[in-house]
C-alpha positions in Angstrom: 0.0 0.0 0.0 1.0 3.1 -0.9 -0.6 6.3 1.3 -1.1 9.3 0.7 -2.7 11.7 2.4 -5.6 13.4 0.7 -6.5 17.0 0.4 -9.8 16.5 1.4 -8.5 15.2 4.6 -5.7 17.5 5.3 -7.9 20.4 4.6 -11.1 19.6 6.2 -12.8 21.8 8.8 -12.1 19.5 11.8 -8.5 20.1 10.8 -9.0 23.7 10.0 -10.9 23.8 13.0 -14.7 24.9 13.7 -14.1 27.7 16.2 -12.2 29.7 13.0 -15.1 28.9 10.9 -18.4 31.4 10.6 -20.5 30.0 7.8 -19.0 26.2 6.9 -20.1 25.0 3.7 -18.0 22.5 3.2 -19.4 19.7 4.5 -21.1 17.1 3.1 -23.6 15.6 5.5 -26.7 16.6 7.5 -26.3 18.7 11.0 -24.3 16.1 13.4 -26.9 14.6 15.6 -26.2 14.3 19.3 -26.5 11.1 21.6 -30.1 12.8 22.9 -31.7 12.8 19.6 -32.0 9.0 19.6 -32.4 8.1 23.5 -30.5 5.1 23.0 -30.3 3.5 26.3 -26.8 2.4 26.8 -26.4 1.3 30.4 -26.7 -2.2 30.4 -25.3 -3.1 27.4 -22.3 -5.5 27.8 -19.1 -4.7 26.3 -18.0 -7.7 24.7 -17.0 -8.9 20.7 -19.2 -8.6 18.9 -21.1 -10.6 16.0 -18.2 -10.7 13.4 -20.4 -9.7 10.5 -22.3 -6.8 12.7 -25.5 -6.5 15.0 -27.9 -8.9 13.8 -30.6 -7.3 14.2 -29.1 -3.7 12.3 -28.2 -6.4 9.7 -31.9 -7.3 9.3 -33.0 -3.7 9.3 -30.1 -3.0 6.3 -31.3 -6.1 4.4 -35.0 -5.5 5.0 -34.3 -1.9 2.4 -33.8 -4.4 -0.8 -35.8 -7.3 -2.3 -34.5 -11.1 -2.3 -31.4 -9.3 0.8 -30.9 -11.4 3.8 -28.9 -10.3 7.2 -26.0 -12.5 5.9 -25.5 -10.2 2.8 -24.9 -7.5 4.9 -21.1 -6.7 6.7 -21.3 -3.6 8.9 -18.0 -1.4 8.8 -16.5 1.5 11.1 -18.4 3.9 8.2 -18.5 3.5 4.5 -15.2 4.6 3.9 -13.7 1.4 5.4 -16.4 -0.7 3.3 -14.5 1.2 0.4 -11.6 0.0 1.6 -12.2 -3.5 2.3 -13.6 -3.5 -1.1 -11.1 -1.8 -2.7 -8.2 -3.8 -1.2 -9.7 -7.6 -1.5 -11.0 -7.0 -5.7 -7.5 -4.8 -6.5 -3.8 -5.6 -6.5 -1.1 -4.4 -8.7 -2.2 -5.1 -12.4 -5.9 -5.0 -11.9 -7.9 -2.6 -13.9 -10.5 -0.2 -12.4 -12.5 2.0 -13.8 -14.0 4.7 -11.4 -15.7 8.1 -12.3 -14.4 10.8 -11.2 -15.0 13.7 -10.0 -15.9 10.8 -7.1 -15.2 11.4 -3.2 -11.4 11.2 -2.7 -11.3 7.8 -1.1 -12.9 6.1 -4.2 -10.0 7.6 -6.4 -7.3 7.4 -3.6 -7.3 4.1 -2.7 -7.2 1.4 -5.9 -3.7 4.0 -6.4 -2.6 3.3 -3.5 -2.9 -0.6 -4.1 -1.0 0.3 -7.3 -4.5 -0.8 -9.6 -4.2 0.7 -13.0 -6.6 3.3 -12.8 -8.6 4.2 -15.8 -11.0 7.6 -15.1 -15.1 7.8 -16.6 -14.2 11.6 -16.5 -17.8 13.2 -16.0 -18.5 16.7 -17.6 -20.8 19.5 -15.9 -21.6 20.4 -20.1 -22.7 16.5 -20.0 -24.5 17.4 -16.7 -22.8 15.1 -14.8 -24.2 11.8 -16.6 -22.7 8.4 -17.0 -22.8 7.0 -20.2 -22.8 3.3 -20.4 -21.4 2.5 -23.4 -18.1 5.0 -22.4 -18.0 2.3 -19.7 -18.6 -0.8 -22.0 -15.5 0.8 -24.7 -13.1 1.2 -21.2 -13.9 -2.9 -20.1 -10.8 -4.9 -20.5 -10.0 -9.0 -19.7 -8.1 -7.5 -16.5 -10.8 -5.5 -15.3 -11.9 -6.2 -11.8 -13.8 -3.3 -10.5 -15.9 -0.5 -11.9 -16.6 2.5 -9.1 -19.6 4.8 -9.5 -22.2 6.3 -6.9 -25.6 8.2 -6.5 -26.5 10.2 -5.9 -22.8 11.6 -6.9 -20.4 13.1 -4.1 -19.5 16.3 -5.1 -22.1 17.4 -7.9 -25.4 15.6 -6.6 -26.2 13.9 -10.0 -28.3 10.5 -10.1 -28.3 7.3 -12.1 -31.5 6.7 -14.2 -32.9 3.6 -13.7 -32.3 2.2 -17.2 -28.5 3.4 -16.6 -28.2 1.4 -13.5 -29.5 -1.6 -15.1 -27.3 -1.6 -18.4 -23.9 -0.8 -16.3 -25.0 -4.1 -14.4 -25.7 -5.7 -17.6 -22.2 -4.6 -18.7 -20.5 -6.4 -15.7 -22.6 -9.3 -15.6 -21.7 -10.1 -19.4 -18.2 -9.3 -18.3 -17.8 -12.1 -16.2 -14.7 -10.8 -14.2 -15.8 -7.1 -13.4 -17.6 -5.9 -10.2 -19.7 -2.6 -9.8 -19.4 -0.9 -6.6 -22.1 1.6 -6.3 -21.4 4.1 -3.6 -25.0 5.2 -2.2 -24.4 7.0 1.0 -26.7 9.5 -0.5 -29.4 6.9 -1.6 -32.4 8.0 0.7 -31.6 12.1 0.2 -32.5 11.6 -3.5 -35.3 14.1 -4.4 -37.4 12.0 -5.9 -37.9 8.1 -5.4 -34.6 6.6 -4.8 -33.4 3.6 -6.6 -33.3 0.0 -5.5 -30.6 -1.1 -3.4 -28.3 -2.0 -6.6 -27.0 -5.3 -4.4 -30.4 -6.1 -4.4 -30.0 -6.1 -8.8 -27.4 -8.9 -9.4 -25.0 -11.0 -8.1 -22.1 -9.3 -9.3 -23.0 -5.6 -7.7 -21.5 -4.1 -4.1 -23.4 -1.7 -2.6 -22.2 0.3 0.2 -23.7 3.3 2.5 -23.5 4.7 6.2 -25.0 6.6 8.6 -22.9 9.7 8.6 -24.1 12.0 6.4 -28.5 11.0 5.7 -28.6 11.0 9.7 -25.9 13.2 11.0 -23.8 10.4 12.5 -20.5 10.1 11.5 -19.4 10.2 15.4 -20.4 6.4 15.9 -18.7 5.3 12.9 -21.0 2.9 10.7 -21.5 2.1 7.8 -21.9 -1.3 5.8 -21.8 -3.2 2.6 -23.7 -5.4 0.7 -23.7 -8.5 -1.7 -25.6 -11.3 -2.7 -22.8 -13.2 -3.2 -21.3 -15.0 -0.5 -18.1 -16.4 -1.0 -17.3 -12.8 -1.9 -18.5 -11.5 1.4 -17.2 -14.1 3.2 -13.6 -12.6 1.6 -14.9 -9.4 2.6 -15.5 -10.7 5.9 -11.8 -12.1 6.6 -10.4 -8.7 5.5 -12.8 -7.2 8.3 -11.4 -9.8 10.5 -7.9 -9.1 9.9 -7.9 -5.6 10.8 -10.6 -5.2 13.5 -11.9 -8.4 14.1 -15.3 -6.8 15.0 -16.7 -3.4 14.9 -18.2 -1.2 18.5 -20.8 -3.0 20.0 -21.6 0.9 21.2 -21.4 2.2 18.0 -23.8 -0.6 16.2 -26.4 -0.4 19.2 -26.7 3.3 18.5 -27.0 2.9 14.7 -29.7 0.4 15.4 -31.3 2.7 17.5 -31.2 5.1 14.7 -32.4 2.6 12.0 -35.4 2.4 14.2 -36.4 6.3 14.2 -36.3 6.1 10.3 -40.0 6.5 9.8 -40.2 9.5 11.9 -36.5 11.1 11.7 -36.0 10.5 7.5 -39.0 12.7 6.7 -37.8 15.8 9.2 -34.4 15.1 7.3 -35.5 15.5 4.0 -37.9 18.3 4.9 -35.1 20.3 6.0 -32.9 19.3 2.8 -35.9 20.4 0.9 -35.4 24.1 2.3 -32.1 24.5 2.3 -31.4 23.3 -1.7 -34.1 26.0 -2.6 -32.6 28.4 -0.9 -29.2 27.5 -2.3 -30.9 27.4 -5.9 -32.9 30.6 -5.6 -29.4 32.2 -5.2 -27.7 30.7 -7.4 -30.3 31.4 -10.1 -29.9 35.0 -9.1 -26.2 35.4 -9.2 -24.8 35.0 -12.7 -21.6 34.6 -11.8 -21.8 31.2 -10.7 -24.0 28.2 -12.4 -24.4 24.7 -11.4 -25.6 21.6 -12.5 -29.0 21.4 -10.4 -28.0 18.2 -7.9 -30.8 15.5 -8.1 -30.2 14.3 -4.2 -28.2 14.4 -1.4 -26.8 17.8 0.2 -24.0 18.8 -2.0 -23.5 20.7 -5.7 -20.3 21.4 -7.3 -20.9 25.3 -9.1 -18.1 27.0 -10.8 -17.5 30.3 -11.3 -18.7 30.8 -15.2 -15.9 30.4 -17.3 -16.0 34.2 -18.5 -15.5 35.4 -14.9 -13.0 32.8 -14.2 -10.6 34.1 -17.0 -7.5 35.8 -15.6 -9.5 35.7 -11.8 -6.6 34.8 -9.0 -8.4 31.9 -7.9 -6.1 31.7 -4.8 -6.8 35.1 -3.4 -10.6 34.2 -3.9 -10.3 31.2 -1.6 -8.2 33.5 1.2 -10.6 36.5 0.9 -13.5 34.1 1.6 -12.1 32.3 4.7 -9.9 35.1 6.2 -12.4 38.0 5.4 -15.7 36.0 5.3 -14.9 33.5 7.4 -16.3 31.1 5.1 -15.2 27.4 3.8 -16.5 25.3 0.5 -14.6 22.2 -1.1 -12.3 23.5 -3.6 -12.3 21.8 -6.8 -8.4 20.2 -6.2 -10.3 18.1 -3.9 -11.9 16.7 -6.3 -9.1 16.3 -8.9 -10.9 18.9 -10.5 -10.3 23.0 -11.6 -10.1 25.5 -8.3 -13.1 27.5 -10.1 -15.1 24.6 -9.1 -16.3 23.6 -5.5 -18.2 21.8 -3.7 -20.7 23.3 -2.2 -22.3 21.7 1.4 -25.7 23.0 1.9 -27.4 20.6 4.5 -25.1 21.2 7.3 -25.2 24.7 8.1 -28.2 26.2 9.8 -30.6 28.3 7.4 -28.7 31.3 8.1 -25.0 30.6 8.3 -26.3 29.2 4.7 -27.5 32.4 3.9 -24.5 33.7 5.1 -22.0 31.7 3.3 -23.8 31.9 0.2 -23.7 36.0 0.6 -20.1 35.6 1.2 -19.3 33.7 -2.2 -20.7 36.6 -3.8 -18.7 39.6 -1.6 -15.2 37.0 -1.9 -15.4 37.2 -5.4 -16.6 40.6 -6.1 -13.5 42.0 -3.9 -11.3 40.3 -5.6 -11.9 40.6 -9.3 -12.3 44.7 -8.0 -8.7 44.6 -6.1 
């Protein structure tokens, strides 16, 4: 293994720190949720291993989302980033081929480098608006291809599958014989409209993976999971799991279940709140014509670029400074992304309505100081 660290990770505002931060618009979850909001009773709970594969009964309520999934399809991870990982590292070695889309959220680029994979990018386009195209994918398959990496809705720009997309990339893989699709669909209950299956739930040959931290607000406890209908796969997934943690936090999964639990009540509160905060992040965008964006189609991110006529000759750098050091402000910078600085991601379901307002209002002051300095 070869690690790097990311900028994502070296720049994030737990790094930067919160207390230097006024309006933070950089993150790409929900408000964090506190330990009250469930009233998870955790007194007598005994602090032993636990059930290598995760909390049975958080397993069922995972499986119970997707038609024909049992518990044992399930393996619950410390978040989704190490069911990325176990992924990743268990289909990839040197050699390998992957294909992954990028713009993607770092880890799904970072780590089949790191375990020296060749890497071949589905480069997505905002003129394209965002959209994969199946038969790019279908041209980029080779013999040695093991893995192809996607997700929706998409972290940083908020894009979705289709339907009929989904079902052809599957198709694609299936036919392959030797290829896997991991869909990434941490965002899968924030899409706007109705979400799409669990994709695990679609074919044998399909990964799914998800978490708690950013729909609910609870990246603190750590977990998330993946899923696959086939076994002997999961049972490789499984030893990997075994070898580096043997078990995840009994706390941590009794909390998650707990959360699983309040879905019926909590998930509509959450998307009603989503709801108001990407109108007013699109009414302002619509009224400033200096930016544009590929209207996301779920989750609580968009990636809008300064338009390329106001970008031209613009000292991206000193934009970035005047919006932290003067504004107080933070987005996701487009080099987090692998993508141009003119570009960020921009977090809207985090902050409260008005540090929202005020973050947007200070995009607009950043860059109309510094293209007047």
């Amino acid at each position: 293994m070869r690690y790097r660290r990311m900028p994502i990770e070296e720049e994030s505002p737990e790094q930067l720190g919160y207390g230097r931060i006024r309006h933070n618009l950089a993150e790409s979850s929900v408000a964090d949720a506190s330990l009250s909001d469930l009233g998870a009773d955790l007194g007598g709970l005994v602090l032993q291993y636990g059930d290598h594969l995760g909390l049975p009964a958080l397993r069922e309520l995972v499986a119970a989302d997707g038609v024909g999934l049992a518990p044992d399809d399930v393996l619950v991870t410390p978040g989704a980033v190490a069911a990325l990982f176990i992924v990743h590292t268990t289909l990839l070695e040197a050699g390998s081929h992957a294909i992954v889309a990028r713009p993607n959220y770092a880890t799904n680029v970072e780590t089949p480098r790191a375990v020296g994979a060749d890497v071949e990018y589905l480069d997505l386009a905002f003129e394209d608006g965002w959209a994969v195209d199946p038969e790019r994918i279908a041209a980029m398959l080779r013999p040695e291809t093991r893995l192809v990496s996607l997700t929706t809705p998409h972290n940083p720009t908020g894009a979705t599958l289709s339907r009929e997309t989904l079902d052809a990339v599957i198709a694609l893989v299936e036919r392959h014989g030797g290829a896997r699709l991991l869909l990434d669909e941490t965002y899968r209950e924030m899409t706007f409209g109705d979400p799409l299956p669990v994709a695990a739930s679609l074919g044998d040959r399909v990964i799914s993976v998800t978490s708690l931290s950013k729909t609910y607000g609870l990246p603190g406890i750590r977990v998330g999971w993946l899923v696959t209908r086939d076994r002997e796969l999961l049972g490789r997934f499984l030893a990997a799991k075994e070898q580096i943690l043997i078990s995840g936090s009994l706390v941590d999964e009794t909390i998650a279940l707990r959360a699983l639990e309040l879905r019926p009540t909590w998930l509509p509160e959450i998307r009603g709140r989503i709801a108001e905060a990407f109108s007013i992040t699109s009414s302002w965008i619509d009224g400033n014509p200096r930016f544009e964006w590929v209207p996301p189609r779920g989750g609580v991110v968009g990636f809008p670029r300064i338009r390329p006529g106001i970008a031209a000759g613009l000292n991206v750098d000193a934009f970035y400074d005047a919006l932290f050091e003067r504004h107080g402000t933070i987005v996701g910078p487009g080099h987090w992304f692998e993508q141009p600085r003119t570009s960020f991601r921009l977090g809207y379901g985090w902050p409260t309505l008005d540090e929202l307002r005020g973050g947007l209002a200070a995009l607009a002051a950043a860059l109309d100081e510094v293209r007047g300095s």
